[in-house]
C-alpha positions in Angstrom: 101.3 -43.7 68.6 103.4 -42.2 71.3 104.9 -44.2 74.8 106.2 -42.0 77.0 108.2 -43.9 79.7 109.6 -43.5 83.2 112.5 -45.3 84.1 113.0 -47.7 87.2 116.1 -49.4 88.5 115.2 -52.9 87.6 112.4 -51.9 85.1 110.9 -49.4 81.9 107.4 -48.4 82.1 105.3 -46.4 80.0 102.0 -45.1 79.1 101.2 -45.8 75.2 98.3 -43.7 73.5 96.3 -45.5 71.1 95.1 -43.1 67.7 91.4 -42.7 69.7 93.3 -41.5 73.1 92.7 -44.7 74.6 96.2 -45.5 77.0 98.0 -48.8 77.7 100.6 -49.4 79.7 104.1 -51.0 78.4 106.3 -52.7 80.0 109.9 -52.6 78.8 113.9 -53.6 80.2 115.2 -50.9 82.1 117.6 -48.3 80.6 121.2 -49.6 80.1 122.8 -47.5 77.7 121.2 -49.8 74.8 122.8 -52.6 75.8 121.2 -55.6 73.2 119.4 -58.1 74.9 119.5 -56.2 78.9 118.4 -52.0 78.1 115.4 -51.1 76.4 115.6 -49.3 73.4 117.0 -45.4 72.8 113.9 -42.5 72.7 113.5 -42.2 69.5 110.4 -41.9 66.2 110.2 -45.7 64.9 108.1 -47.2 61.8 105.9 -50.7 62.9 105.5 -53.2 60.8 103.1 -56.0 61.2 105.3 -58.8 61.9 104.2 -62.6 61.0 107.7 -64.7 60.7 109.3 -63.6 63.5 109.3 -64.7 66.9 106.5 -63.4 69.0 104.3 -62.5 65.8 102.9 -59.3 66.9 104.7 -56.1 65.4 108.7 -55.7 65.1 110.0 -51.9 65.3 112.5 -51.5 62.3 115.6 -49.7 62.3 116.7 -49.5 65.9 119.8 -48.1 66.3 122.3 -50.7 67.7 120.1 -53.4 68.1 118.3 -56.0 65.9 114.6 -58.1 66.2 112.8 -55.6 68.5 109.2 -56.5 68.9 106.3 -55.2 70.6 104.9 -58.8 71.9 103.0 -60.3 74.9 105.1 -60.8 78.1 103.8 -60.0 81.8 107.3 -59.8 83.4 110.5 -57.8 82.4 112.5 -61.3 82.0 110.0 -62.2 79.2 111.3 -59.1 77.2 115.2 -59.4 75.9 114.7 -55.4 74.9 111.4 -55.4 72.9 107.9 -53.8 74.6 105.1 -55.6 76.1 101.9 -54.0 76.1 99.8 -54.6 78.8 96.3 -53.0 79.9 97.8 -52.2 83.7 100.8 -52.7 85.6 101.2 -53.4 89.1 104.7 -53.6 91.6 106.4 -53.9 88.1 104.1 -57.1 86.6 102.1 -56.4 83.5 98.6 -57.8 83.4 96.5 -58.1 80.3 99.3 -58.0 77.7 97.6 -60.2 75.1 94.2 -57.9 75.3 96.6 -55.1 75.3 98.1 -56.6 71.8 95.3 -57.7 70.1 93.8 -53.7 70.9 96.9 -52.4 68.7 95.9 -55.2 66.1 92.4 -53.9 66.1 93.9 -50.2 65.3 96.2 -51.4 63.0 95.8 -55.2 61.6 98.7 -55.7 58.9 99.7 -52.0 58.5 102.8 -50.3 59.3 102.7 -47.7 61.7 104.8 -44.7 63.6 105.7 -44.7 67.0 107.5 -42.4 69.0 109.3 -43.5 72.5 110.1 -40.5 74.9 
């Protein structure tokens, strides 16, 4: 899966491409130099794993440089998200709307596997 994003002063959003061509939007911190908890995360190619102990219980992104317990999860607003990625099926003046259809569409592509994404 890919997200390509475009950056806002108080905000990350981005268009992710689901394996059929199908797009979502994400919602994500904006960038901060990485900074844990307050940026999103670097551009980068991550592996997904289907995550069912941690918080949220969606999908956690592993190996993120600098940072620890990123998760794709639902969240409609940017301070739901302490630098993981909300999905969402639209955004609108910076508020993410159908984030839990949005989720459960990447569970229907991938249930319990792992998968690559790459954040541009």
């Amino acid at each position: 899966m890919l997200i390509t994003r475009t950056h806002f002063a108080d905000r990350t959003e981005g268009i992710l491409t689901l394996p059929d061509g199908q797009q979502i939007a994400t919602l994500e911190r904006p960038w901060l130099d990485n900074k844990p908890f307050f940026s999103c995360i670097k551009p980068d190619i991550y592996i997904v794993d289907r995550d069912k102990a941690g918080t949220h219980r969606w999908y956690r992104l592993r190996d993120v440089d600098g940072r620890t317990d990123i998760e794709i999860h639902i969240a409609n607003l940017v301070s739901e998200l302490m630098g993981c990625i909300a999905p969402c099926m639209y955004i609108k003046n910076g508020v993410g709307y159908g984030s839990q259809e949005a989720c459960e569409l990447i569970l229907k592509w991938f249930g319990d596997n792992s998968f690559v994404l790459e954040i541009r």
